[in-house]
C-alpha positions in Angstrom: -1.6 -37.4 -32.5 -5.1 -36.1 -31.5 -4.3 -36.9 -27.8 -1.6 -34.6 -27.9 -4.0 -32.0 -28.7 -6.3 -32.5 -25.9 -3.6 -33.1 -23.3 -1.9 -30.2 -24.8 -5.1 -27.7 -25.0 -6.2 -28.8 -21.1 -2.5 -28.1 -19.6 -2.5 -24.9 -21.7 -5.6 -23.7 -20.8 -5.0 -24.8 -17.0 -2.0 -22.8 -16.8 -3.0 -19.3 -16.8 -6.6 -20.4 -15.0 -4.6 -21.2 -11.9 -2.6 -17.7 -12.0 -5.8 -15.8 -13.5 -7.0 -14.0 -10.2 -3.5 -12.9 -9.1 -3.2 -11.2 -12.8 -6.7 -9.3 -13.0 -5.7 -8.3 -9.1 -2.6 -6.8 -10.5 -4.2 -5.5 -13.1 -6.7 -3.9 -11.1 -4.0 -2.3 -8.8 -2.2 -0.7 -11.6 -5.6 1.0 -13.2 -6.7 2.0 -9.8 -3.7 1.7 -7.3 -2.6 4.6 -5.4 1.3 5.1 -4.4 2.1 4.2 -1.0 5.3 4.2 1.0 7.0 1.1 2.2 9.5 0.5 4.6 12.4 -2.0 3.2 13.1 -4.8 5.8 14.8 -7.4 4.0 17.1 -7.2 0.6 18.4 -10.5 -1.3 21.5 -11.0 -2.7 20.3 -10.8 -6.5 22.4 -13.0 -8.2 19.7 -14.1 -11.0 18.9 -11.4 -14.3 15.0 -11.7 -13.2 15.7 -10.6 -10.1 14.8 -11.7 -6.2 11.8 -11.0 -3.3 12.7 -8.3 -1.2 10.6 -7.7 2.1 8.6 -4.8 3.5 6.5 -3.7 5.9 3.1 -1.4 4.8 0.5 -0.6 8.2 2.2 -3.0 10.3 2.0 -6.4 8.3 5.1 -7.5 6.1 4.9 -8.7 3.1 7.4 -9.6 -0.2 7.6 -8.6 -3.5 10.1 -10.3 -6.5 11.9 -6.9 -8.5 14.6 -6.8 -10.7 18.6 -6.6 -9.4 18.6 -3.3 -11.2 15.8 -2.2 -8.5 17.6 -3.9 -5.3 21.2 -3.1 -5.9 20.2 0.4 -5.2 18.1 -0.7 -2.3 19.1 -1.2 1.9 17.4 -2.1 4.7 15.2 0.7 6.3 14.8 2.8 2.7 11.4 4.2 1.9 10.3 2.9 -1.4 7.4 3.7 -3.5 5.2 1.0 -4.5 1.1 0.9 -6.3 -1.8 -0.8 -4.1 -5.2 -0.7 -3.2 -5.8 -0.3 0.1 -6.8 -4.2 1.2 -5.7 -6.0 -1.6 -2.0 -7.5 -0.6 -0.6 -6.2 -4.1 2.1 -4.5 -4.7 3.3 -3.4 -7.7 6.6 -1.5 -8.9 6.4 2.0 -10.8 7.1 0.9 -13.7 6.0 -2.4 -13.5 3.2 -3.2 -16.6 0.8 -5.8 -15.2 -1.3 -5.3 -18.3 1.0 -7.1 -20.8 1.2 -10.2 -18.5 -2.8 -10.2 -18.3 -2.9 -9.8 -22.3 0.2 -12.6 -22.1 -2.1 -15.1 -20.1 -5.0 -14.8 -22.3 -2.8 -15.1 -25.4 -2.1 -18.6 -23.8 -5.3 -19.2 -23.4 -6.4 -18.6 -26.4 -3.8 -21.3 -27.8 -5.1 -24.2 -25.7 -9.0 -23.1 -26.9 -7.2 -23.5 -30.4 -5.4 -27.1 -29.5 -8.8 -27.9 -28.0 -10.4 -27.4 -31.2 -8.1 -29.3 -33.1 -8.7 -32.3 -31.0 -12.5 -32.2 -31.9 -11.6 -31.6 -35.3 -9.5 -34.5 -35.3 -12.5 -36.7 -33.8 -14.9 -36.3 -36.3 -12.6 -36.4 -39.5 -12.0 -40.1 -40.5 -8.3 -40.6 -41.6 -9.0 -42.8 -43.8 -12.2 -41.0 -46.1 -10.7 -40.0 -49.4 -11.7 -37.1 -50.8 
């Protein structure tokens, strides 16, 4: 059972480490971002609820961005659209788009794999079998 904690704990842990400097990015761009226009290049069929990447172009260099169907059904190819940056960065956020509950979301996560961590040391140094 105590493996399961530390196997558990690592992977958990792991997880929002891998994604952690594309969230603070984000996060940073939506304190700090300015508005900038975009030109639309490419829209996708949205057939999925959480939605697709549509392409665009910003100062010559395309790039894609995943928003909801409700965003690209009113979207075509060559529309203007709105979107948050910092000049440099590569991110692009929506208007409405909160990047600060996925930050708080991945350290929430973290946070439980610290606590299955802990339980696994716990585990190590009680001895099942000491009767209190």
């Amino acid at each position: 059972m105590k493996w399961i904690y530390l196997l558990g704990g690592l992977f958990i842990i792991l997880l929002p480490t891998i994604t952690a400097k594309q969230k603070l990015a984000a996060w940073k761009v939506q304190k700090h971002g300015t508005m900038v226009n975009v030109v639309v290049t490419t829209v996708p069929f949205c057939f999925y609820k959480r939605g697709a990447d549509f392409r665009f172009s910003y100062e010559g260099a395309y790039y894609s961005k995943n928003a909801p169907c409700s965003f690209l059904d009113r979207l075509h190819r060559g529309d203007t659209v709105q979107l948050k940056t910092i000049e440099g960065s590569g991110v692009f956020l929506l208007e409405k788009e909160n990047a600060e509950a996925e930050l708080f979301a991945m350290i929430a996560i973290a946070l439980l794999g610290i606590f299955f961590l802990y339980r696994f040391f716990s585990y190590s140094r009680i001895s099942p079998h000491r009767v209190h």
